[in-house]
N, C-alpha and C positions, 0 to 999 in steps of 0.2 A: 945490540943487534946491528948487523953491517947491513944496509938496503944498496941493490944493487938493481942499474937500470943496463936491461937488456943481460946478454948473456954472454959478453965477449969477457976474456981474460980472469976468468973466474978460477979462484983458488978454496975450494970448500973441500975438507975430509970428508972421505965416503959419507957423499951428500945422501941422506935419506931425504924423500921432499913428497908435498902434497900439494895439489894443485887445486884453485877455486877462486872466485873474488871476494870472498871473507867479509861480503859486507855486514859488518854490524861485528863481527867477531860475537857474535850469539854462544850460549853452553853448548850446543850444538857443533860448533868449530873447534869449542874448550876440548871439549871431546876426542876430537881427532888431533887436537896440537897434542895430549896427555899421550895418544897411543905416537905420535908421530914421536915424541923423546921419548918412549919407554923402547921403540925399533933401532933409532939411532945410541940408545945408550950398548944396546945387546948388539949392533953394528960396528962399535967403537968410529962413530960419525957426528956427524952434525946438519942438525935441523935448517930443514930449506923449505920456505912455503915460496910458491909461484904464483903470484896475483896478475892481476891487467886491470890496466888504466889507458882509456877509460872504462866503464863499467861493460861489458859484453854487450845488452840490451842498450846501450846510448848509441852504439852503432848496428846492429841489425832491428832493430825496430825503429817506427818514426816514432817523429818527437812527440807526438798525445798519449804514446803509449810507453811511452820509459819512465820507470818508475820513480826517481829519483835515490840517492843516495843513502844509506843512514848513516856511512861513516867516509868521510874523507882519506886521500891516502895518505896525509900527515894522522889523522887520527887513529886508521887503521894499525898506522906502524908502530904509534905510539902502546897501542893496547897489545898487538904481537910482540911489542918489546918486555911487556908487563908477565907476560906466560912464557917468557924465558925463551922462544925462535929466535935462534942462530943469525939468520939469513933470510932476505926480505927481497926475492928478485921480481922487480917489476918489468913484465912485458906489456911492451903498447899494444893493443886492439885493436885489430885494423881489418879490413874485409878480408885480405888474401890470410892472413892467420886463421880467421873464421873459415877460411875454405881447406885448411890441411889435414892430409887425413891425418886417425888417430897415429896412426902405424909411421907415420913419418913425424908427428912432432915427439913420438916419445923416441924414433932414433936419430931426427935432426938436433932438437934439442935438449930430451932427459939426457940421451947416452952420450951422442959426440959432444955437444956443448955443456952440457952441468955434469956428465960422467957418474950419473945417480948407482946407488948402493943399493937401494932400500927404496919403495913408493908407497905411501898409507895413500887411499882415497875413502872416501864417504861411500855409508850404504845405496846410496843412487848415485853416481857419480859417472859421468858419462860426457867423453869428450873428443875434440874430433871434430870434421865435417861431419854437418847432422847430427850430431852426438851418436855417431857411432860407435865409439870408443868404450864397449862394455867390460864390466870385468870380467868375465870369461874370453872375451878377446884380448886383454892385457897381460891373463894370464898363459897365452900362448907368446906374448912379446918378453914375458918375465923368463920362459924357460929361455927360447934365443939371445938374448942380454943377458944373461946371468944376474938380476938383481931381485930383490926378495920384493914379494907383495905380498900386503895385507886390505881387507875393506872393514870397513868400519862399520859396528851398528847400529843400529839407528837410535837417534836421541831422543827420549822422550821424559814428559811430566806431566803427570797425573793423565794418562795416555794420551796426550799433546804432542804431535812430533814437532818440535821447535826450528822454524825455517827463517829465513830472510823476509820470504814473502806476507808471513803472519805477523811479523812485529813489523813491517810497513803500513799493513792491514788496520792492527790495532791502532797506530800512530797517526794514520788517516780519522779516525775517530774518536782519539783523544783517551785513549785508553794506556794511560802513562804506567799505571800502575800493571798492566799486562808487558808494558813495552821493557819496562824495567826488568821486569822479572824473569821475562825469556832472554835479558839480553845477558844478564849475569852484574849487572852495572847500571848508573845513571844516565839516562841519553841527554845527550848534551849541543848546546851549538853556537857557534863563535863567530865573531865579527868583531868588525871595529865602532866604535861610537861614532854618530855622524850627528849634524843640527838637525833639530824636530822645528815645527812650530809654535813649541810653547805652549798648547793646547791644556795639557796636565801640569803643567808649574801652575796655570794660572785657576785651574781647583784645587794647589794644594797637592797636588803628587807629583811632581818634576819627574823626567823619564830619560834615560838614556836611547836612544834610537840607535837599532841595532843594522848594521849593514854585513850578510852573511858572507865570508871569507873563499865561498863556494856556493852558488847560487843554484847548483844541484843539490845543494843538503834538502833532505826531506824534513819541513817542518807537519808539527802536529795540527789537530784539527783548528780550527779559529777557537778563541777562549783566555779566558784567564789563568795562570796558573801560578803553584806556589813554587819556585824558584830559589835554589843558590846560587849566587855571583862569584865570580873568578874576576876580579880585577887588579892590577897593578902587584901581585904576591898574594893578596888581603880575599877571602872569603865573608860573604854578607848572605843576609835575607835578603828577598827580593819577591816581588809580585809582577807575572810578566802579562802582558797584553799582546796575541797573534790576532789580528784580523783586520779588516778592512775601514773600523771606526763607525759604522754606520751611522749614529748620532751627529758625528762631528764634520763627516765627509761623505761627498758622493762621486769621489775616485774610483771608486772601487780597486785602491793599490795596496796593498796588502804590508802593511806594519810590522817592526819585531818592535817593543818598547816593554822597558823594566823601570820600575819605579824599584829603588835602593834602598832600603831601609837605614834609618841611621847612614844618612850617609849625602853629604856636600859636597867632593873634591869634583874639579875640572877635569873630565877624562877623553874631551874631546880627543878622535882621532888615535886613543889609547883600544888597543885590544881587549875584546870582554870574553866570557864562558857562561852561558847559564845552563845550570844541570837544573832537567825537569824533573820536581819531587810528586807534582799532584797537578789533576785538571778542577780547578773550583765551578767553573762555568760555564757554558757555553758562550759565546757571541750576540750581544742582542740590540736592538735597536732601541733606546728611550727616548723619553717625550722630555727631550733638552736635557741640559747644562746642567742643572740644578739636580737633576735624577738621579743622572751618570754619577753624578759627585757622590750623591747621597747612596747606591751601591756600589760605587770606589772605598766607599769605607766598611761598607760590609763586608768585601773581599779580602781587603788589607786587614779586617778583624782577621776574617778566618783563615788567612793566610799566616800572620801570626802565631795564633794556637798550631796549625798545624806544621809548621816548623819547630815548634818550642817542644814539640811531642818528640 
């Protein structure tokens, strides 16, 4: 997949292209990538998704109100590279883009600039100043352009329409196994290993302390969970810790630490990945040292079994 920033000097065959911030690349998006190749293959074209970075809501809403991330855009592009898109063009996000109307970015930038074929959008899909941009007005821009449109149905599971906004929801909550499941894949998130204090080597679970590579990724609720490692090539077990320590600390600064399974090597300052399998726990406060320890090991059981399964 070629990722391209901005839209100058673009060379794409009868671009068919869909437009969104694909955050999470949810079955929901799977959806519209499948009808967006089945247009461009009956187009004899190639697949264009049109993203922004940053996220739409990081610049028209304040900041207690933006939701956070669930996929980066190295992650995003990684996983549109995985369902086979062509072409990866990121636009910056910026207020005067938010202020154009629909009728002029699809002939400033679909027709003059990307020279589009073909447009699949989603069954809500609305874009533009205000989101004016409905498909019944698109499809007055599609007969003047001459280029084909189609809209997309709407996604659903077990009558669940599957959004962005519902697998942030469930992830807010710790509901990995919902988050999983609408996402088509393991939710994942990455950093680099940084020094801890030692706190867990000295009961016996040594921890990598995770610093996020994107401090907009949306982590899940505070808790325990049961965890695979991505490190240095090598895949591992792992038992991860989100929250703030309350036993051990009264920062109240918010933690990523993975205790390794089978597992010794220096990785300081080395890149990690943990894909969330399960939530064992919530987050709790005990009555010392000695507690913690003794339900660190009940968690490392049933983290265990529930990897082994």
């Amino acid at each position: 997949m070629q990722i391209h920033y901005g839209t100058e000097n673009l060379q794409i065959v009868n671009p068919v292209v869909t437009i969104g911030s694909f955050d999470g690349v949810h079955k929901g998006h799977v959806q519209v990538i499948e009808s967006l190749k089945r247009v461009a293959r009956n187009l004899k074209g190639e697949t264009v998704i049109i993203s922004f970075e940053p996220h739409p809501r990081e610049v028209l809403y304040p900041m207690e109100k933006r939701p956070g991330i669930l996929t980066t855009l190295e992650e995003k592009a990684a996983i549109l590279a995985t369902y086979g898109v062509e072409h990866l063009v990121v636009l910056q996000f910026t207020r005067s883009l938010a202020e154009l109307e629909y009728a002029d970015f699809v002939r400033h930038i679909l027709v003059d600039k990307i020279g589009l074929k073909g447009l699949v959008v989603g069954y809500d899909h609305r874009f533009g100043k205000n989101r004016e941009g409905t498909f019944e007005k698109l499809k007055e821009l599609a007969d003047r352009y001459h280029f084909y449109l189609e809209q997309e149905e709407v996604y659903e599971e077990n009558q669940i329409n599957i959004s962005s906004t519902k697998i942030r929801n469930a992830l807010q909550i710790g509901d990995i196994d919902r988050v999983n499941e609408f996402l088509g894949y393991t939710y994942s998130v990455s950093g680099k290993v940084v020094a801890g204090d030692k706190i867990g080597r000295s009961m016996g679970f040594p921890t990598a302390n995770i610093r996020l590579n994107d401090d907009r990724k949306l982590l899940p609720a505070a808790g325990v969970y049961a965890v695979k490692v991505k490190v240095e090539g090598q895949e591992y077990r792992g038992m991860l810790n989100i929250g703030v320590r309350p036993t051990v600390s009264c920062s109240g600064v918010v933690r990523i630490e993975v205790n390794i399974f089978d597992f010794d090597a220096d990785i300081y300052g080395k890149e990690i990945r943990l894909l969330l399998i399960a939530r064992i726990r919530g987050e709790r406060k005990f009555n010392g040292i000695d507690e913690l320890s003794e339900q660190l090991k009940k968690d490392r059981q049933e983290v265990s079994v529930l990897l082994q399964q």
